[in-house]
N, C-alpha and C positions, 0 to 999 in steps of 0.2 A: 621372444614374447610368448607369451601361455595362448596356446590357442581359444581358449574358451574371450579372449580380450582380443586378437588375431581375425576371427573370423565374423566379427559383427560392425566392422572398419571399417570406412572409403580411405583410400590413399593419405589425401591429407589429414583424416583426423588420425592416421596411422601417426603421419609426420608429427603432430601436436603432442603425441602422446608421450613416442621416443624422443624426442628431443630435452636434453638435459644438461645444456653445454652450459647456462647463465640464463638469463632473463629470456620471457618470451608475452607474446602478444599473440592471443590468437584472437583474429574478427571472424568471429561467427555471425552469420545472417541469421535471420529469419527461420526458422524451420529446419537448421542445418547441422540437428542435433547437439548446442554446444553444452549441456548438461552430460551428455554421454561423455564426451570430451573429457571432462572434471572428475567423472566418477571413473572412468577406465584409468584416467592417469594416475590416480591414489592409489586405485587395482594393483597397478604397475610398478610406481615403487615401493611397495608393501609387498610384493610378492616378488617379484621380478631382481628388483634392485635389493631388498632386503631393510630399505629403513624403517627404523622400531617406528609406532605408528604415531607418538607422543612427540616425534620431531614431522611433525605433518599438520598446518594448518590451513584450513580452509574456511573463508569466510563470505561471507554472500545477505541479503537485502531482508528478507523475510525468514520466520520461523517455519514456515509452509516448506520452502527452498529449502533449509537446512535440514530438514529430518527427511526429506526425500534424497536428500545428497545423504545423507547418513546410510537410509534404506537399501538406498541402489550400493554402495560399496561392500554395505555386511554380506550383501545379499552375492555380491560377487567373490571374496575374500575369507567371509565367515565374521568368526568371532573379533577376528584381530581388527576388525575394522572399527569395534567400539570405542579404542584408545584415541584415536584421532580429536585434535580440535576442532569439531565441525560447529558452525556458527556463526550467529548474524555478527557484526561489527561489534554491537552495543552489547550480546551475550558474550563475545569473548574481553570486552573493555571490562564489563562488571567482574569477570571472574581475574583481571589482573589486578585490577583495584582491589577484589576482596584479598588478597593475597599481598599487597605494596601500596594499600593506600594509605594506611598508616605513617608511611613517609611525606605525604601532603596532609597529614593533618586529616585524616578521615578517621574516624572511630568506625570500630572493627562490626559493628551492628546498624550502620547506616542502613540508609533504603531509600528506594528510588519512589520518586515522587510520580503522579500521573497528571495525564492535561487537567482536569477537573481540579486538581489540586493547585497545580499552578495557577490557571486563573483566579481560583478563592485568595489566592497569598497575594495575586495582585493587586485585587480589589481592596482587601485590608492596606497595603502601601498606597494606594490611591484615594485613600480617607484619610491616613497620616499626612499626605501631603493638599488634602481640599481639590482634589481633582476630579473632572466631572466622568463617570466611567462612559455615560455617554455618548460624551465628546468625544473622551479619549479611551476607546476602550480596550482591557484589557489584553485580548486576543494583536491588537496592535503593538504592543507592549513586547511580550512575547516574543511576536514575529521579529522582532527589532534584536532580542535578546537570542534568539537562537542565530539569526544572522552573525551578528558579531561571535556566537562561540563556534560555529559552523566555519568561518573565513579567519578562524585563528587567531581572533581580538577577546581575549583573556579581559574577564574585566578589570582588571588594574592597568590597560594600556587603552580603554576608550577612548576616546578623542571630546575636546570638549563642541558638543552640538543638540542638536534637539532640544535650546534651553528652552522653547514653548511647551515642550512635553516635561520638563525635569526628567530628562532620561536618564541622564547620570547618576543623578541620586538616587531615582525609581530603582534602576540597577544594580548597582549596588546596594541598596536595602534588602533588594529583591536577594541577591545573594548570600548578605550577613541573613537574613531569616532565614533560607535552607539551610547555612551552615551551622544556627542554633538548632535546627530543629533535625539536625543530624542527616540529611537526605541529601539526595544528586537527582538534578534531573536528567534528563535524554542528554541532554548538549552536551551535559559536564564531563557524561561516563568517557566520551573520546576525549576533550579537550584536557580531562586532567591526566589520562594516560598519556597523550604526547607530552605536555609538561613531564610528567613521573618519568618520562623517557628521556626526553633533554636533560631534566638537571640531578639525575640518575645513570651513569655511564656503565655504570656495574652492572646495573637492571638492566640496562638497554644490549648489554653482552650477553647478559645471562638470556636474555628473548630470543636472541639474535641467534645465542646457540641453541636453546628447544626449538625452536622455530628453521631446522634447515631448509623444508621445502614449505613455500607459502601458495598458495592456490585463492583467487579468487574471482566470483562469478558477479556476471551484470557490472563488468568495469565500468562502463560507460555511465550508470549512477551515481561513481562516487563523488564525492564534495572534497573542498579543499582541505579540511581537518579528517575525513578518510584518507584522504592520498597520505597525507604529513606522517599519520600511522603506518600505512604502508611503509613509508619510505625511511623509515626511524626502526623496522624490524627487519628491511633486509637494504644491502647495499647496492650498488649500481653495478655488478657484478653478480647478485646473486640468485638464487634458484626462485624466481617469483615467476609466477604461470598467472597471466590474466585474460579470462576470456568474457568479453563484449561486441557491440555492435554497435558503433557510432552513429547508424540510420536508425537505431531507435532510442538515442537518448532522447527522453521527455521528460524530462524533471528537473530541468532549469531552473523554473520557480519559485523550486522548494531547494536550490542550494547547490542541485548535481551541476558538475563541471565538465563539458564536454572536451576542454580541453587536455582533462588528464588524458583521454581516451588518443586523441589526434595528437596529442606530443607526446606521449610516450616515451621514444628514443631520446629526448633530452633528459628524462629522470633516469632512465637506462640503455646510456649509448651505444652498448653492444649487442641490444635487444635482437630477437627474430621474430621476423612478423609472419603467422600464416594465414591464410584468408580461409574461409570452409563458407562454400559458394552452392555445392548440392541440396538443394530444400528437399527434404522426405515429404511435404506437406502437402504442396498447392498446385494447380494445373497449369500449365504453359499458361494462357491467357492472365493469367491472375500474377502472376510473378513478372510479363510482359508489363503488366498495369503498375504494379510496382517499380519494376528498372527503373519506367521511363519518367515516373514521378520522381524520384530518390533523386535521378541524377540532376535535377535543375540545383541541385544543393551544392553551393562551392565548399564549404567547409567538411570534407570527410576524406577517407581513409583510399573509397572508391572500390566497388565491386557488383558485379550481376549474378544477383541469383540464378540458379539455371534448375528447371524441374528435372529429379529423380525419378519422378509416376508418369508414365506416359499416358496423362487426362488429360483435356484441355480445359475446362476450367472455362466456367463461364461469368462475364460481368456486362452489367445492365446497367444504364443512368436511365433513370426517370426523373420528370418534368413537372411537378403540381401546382396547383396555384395558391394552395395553401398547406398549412401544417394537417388540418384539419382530413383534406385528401392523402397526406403524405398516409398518416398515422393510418385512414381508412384502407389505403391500398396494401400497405404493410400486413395489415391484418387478415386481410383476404389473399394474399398470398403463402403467407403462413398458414392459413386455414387450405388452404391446396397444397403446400410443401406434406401436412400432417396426413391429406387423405392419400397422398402416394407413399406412403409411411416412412416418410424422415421423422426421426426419433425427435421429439420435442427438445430436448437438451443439447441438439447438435445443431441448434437453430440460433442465434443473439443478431438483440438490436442494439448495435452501438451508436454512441452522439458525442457529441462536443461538450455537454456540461448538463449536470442533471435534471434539470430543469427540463430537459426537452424530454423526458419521458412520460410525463404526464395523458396526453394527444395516443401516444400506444398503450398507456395502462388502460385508459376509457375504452379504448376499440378492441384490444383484446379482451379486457373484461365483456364488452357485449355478446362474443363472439363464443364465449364461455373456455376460449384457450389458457389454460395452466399456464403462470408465467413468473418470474422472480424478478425481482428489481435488486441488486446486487448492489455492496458495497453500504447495507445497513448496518445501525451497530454490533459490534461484534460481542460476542458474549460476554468477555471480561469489562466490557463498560456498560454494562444492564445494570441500572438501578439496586436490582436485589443482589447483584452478587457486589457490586461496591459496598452497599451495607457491611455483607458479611465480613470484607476483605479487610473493614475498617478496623476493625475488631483486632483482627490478627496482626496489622499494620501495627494498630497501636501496643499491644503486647510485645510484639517483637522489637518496637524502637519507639520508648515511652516519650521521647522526644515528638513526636511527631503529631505537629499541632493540629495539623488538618482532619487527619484518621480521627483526632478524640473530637473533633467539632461535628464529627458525623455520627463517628458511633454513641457518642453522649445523647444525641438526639432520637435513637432507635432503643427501644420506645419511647414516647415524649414520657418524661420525670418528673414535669413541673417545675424546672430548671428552666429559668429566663435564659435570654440570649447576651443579656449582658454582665450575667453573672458565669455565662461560658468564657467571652472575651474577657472579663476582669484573671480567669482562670489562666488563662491562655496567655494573654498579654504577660500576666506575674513569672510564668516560664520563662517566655521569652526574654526576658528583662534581667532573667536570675538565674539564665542560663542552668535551670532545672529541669527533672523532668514533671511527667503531668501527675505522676502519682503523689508528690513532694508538693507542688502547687495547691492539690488539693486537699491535702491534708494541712496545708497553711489559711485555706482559707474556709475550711468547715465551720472553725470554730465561730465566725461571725452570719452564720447562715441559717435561716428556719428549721425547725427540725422536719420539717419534711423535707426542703433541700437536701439535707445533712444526710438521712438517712436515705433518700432518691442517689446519693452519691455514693453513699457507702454500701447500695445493692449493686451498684454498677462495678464497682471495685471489687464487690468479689465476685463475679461473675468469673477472672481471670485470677481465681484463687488455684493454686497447685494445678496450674496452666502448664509448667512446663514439667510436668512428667507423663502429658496425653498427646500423643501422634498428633499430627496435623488434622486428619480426619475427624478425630474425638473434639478436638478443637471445637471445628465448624457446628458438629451435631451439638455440641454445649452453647453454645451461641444461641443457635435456632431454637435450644429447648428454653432456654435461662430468660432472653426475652420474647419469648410466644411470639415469635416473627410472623409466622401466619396470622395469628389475633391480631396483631399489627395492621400486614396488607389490609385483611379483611375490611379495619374501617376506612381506608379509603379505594379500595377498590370491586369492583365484581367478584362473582365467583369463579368464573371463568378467567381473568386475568390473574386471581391469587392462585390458582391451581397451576398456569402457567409460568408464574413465577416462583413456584413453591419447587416445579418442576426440575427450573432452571439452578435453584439452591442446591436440591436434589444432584445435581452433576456437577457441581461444587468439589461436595463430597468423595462422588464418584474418582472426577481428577483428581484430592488429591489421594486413595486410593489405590490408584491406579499408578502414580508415582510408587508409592509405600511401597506396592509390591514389586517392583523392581529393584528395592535396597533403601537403604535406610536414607530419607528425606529430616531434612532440617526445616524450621519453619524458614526461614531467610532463603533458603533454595525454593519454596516453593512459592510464595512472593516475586521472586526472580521470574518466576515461570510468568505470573499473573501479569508484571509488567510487561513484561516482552512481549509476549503472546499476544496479540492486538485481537487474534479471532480466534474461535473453534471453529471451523467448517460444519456448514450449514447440509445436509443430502441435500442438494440439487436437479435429482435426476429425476424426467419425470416433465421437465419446466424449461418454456423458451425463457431466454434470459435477456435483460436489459440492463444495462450499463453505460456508463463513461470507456472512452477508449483506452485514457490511464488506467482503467480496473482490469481492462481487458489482454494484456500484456501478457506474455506469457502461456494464453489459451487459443484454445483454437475450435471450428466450428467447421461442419462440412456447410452450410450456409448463413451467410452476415450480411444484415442491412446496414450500411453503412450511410448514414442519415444526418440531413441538415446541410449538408455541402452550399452555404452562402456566403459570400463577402459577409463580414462580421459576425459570422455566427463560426464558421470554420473556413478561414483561417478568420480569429477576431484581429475586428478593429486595428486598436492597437499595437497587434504583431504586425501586419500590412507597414506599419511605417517604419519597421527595424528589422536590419538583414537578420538577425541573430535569432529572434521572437519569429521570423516567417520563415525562419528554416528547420526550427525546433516544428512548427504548427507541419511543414510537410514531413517532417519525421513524423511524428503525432499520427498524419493520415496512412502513411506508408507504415505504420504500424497494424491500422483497422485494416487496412487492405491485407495484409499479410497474415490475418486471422483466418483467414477462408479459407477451404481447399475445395471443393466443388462448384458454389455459386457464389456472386459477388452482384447484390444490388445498391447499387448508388443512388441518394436521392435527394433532390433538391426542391424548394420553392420560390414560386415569384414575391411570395409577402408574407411576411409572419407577424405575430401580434406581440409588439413589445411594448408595456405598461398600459395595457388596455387598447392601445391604436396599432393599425396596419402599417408595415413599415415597408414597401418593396426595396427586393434584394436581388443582386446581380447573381446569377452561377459563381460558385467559390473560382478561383484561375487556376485550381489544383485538376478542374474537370477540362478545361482546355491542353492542359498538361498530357493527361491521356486520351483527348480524343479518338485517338488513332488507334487503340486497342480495343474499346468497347459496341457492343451491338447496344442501338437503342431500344430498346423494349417501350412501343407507345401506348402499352395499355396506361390508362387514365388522363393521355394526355391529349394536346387539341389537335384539329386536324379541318382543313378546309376544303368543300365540294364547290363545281361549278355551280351547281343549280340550288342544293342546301344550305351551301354560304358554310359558316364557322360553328364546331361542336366540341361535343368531348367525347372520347371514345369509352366505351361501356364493356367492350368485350372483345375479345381477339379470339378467330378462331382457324388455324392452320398457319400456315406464314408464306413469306413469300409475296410476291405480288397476287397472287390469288387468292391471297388470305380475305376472310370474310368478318370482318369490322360492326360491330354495333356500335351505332353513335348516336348519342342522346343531342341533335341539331338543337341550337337557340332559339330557332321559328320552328321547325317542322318535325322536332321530336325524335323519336328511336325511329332509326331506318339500319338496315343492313348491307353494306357498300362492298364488291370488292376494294383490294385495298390498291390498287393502283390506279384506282379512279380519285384517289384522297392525296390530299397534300396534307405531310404530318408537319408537325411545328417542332 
């Protein structure tokens, strides 16, 4: 092995690396480098072993993930590292589609459709059938639809149910109108590649040869129509390297199967499993707090982190009575973690569900601490740049009804909305595209209509001999986009969404100069790409513990710990849901490498009323790891009776206590004259 790959190793991830006999499993924890893992081993056989790079695929969850996995390998390999498959599931599904979807009946200029569109196609099939959106709304639709192509239920094998909903019919409508309107959604890009795989033998060989080593990250995310993929590009014998961790699968929810992860050895009985148990991350105490939660879980793989850094790591439960203290104490803590200069971005508040951020934005705002609430929309779904996008959509695949019902609309035309849908509909129906539609229905339309549509039509006159870039600038110039925002919004919002256009451009630009872009590659880019990262730096951060995966902080409040807030409600009653919610916490816990505060209340406000709440039983779990930290919490004197504590100053029994008593006010106690609560 190349020293430069040699000498950055522990043992086992040595082991993970070399190992090349057949199948393998590697359970990476926590902090125990399994990204190094993925990117050393592609090092490896590119350099080492000599396989061309174009028989080398590696797949993983996010575009974030995949161009870091890109990065780290050039970065170690050089240039030959470019050849490689690297990409999310749905970016390598799209590119075998664009290539063999023709065999399912895909025209060669399809395009993927986005949520915003789906839901609008729903709501149009939910007025064909007098359905109240409501009642039933479309977002539940959806969820219904994705399930079934997510667990492998194709829809010509449905089952007959849901006849309150007409979900059959919904469904299949719902599918005849993408396939008129030329598009795939998210669901379809995997579901029609394992079809195209099944009843394609030749395809599935020809995969199975480009494809000799398969590589993939965050196994424990994948869903049942990922596995089926997997397991349709390499055999039960073959070079598949999957590296996860079964104590943080959390995305059950949304379709992930925790079982691919913990049965393994049935899809590939000769498999080797290696565990990588060294966390680089967190301090003894903090990984102590972990074990001892993780392991109350019967369904897993089994293994203890053990610290690398000889820190100890500190973790804290605190006690409040309300949210309203939680959030105050939070902030005032924070406000000390900054004046001993912990860098603001090495700071996050995570929770159970968004909602509970609110209580910390008011207090830190008070407090004037710089702060970001994470997981807003990502750039590619901002208003101004769907506009744009619409544009390019519909150029690129004149099919595509939704794209012309938006961009028909920018700028308004004088163009009713029912002479769009009479527009639209007639497509549909005639299996045309929109250019054809309207040039069948000018002739019976106002000449101001008439001509509102025929400025629209050439706007994408001798479209296709301008770059992607000249594209967008011809958009923004043709319909005075700015003039547009301006009448409904500020000046300060149209500058910043003028801004946001502006970087439009920019990407695609910035493509171009890397080689020659197509419009349909860069579209591709636009769906996939969920975000552009935001600078960060600079800003404590607040988040969901699902957003928080993958990051790390030298200090996290880990907040909300109540019976039905974390672990909710209704996981408490199912072994499956309350092992998921302690993976969930063993997750927030395992963000921290210096400090770990926990924080609970006696009562929080749900629908406007107080509700008291037990301690989550995830904090009886670690008792036995944690120092209590009783600032803000109560404490009882002989003689002053019950208070709240205001201040801690030294510790120890010596420590000197201000406490705000319920009769007799701020007094300053030692502290071994106090009984804490």
């Amino acid at each position: 092995m190349s020293r430069f790959v040699y000498d950055d190793l522990n043992s086992t991830q040595k082991d993970a690396i070399l190992y090349n006999d057949g199948p393998l499993l590697v359970i990476a924890g926590a902090g125990t480098g399994k990204t190094r893992v993925i990117t050393y081993k592609i090092a490896y056989l590119l350099k080492e072993m000599g396989i061309p790079p174009e028989n080398i695929l590696a797949v993983t969850f996010t575009n974030k993930a995949a161009d870091e996995m890109l990065k780290r390998v050039v970065h170690l390999v050089g240039k030959s590292g470019k050849g490689i498959w690297i990409g999310t599931f749905h970016s390598v599904a799209l590119r075998m589609l664009r290539r063999d979807g023709h065999l399912l009946g895909l025209p060669s200029n399809f395009s993927v459709i986005d949520q915003d569109d789906r839901i609008a196609v729903i709501r149009e099939i939910l007025k064909l059938f007098n359905i109240d959106p409501k009642k039933y709304p479309p977002k539940m639709y959806l969820s219904l639809i994705s399930n079934y192509k997510n667990t492998l239920e194709f829809v010509d094998e449905v089952p007959i149910s849901f006849e309150e909903y007409k979900f059959n019919e919904i469904f299949r409508t719902y599918q005849d109108t993408l396939k008129k309107m030329a598009v795939v959604d998210f669901d379809d890009m995997l579901s029609l590649v394992v079809r195209l795989l099944k009843r394609n033998p030749d395809i599935k060989y020809f995969y199975r040869q480009l494809f000799r080593y398969l590589l993939v990250d965050e196994f424990q995310d994948t869903n049942a129509i990922q596995m089926e993929f997997l397991t349709n590009l390499v055999d039960k014998d073959g070079f598949i390297t999957a590296v996860g961790d079964d104590d943080q699968s959390i995305y059950g929810w949304r379709g992930a199967e925790i079982k691919n992860i913990l049965n393994f050895e049935n899809y590939f009985p000769n498999a080797r499993i290696i565990k990588l148990v060294d966390n680089y991350r967190s301090g003894f105490s903090i990984l102590d707090t972990a074990n001892r939660l993780i392991c109350n879980n019967k369904y897993r793989k089994g293994k203890d982190l053990k610290p690398y850094k000889n820190i100890k790591g500190d973790v804290f439960v605190h006690r409040f009575e309300n949210e309203m203290e939680e959030a105050s104490f939070v902030s005032n803590k924070i406000s000390e973690l900054l004046r001993n200069n912990v860098p603001p971005d090495e700071i996050a508040i995570l929770y159970r569900a968004n909602a509970q951020s609110r209580n910390f934005e008011v207090e830190l705002n008070k407090k004037g601490i710089p702060f970001k609430v994470m997981g807003s929309v990502g750039f590619y779904g901002r208003k101004e740049i769907k506009d744009i996008l619409s544009y390019l959509r519909l150029f690129s695949n004149p099919y595509d009804i939704q794209s012309f019902k938006r961009a028909v609309k920018i700028p308004h035309r004088g163009i009713g909305d029912a002479t769009i849908d009479k527009i639209s509909q007639f497509a549909i129906n005639n299996g045309v595209d929109i250019w054809t539609a309207i040039k069948e229905f000018s002739d019976g339309l106002t000449a101001k209509a008439k001509k509102s549509l025929d400025d629209f039509l050439n706007i994408f006159n001798n479209f296709e001999y301008l770059s992607v870039s000249e594209m967008i600038r011809r958009i923004v110039e043709e319909v005075d986009y700015e003039t547009f925002l301006s009448q409904y919004e500020d000046q300060f919002e149209v500058e910043k969404r003028m801004e946001n256009v502006n970087e439009l451009v920019n990407a695609a630009a910035q493509q171009e100069e890397q080689g020659e872009l197509t419009l349909s590659d860069f579209l591709a880019t636009t769906t996939l790409q969920t975000s552009i990262d935001e600078d960060t730096s600079g800003f404590v951060k607040l988040m969901t513990i699902h957003s928080a995966k993958g990051l790390e902080f030298d200090t996290v409040f880990l907040t909300g710990l109540e019976e039905g807030v974390f672990p909710l409600y209704r996981a408490m009653e199912n072994e499956w849901e309350m092992e998921e919610e302690r993976r969930l916490c063993y997750v927030g816990i395992t963000r921290s490498k210096e400090r770990l505060y926990i924080t609970h209340v006696d009562r929080r406000l749900f629908y406007g009323k107080a509700q008291f709440l037990k301690p989550s039983p995830f904090i009886d779990e670690i008792k036995s790891v944690f120092s209590r930290d009783h600032t803000y919490g109560r404490v009882y004197h002989e003689r002053f009776g019950e208070g709240k504590v205001f201040k801690i100053e030294g510790s120890g029994d010596n420590a000197r206590v201000t406490v705000n008593f319920d009769k007799y006010g701020y007094k300053t106690i030692i502290a071994k004259f106090l009984k804490f609560y």
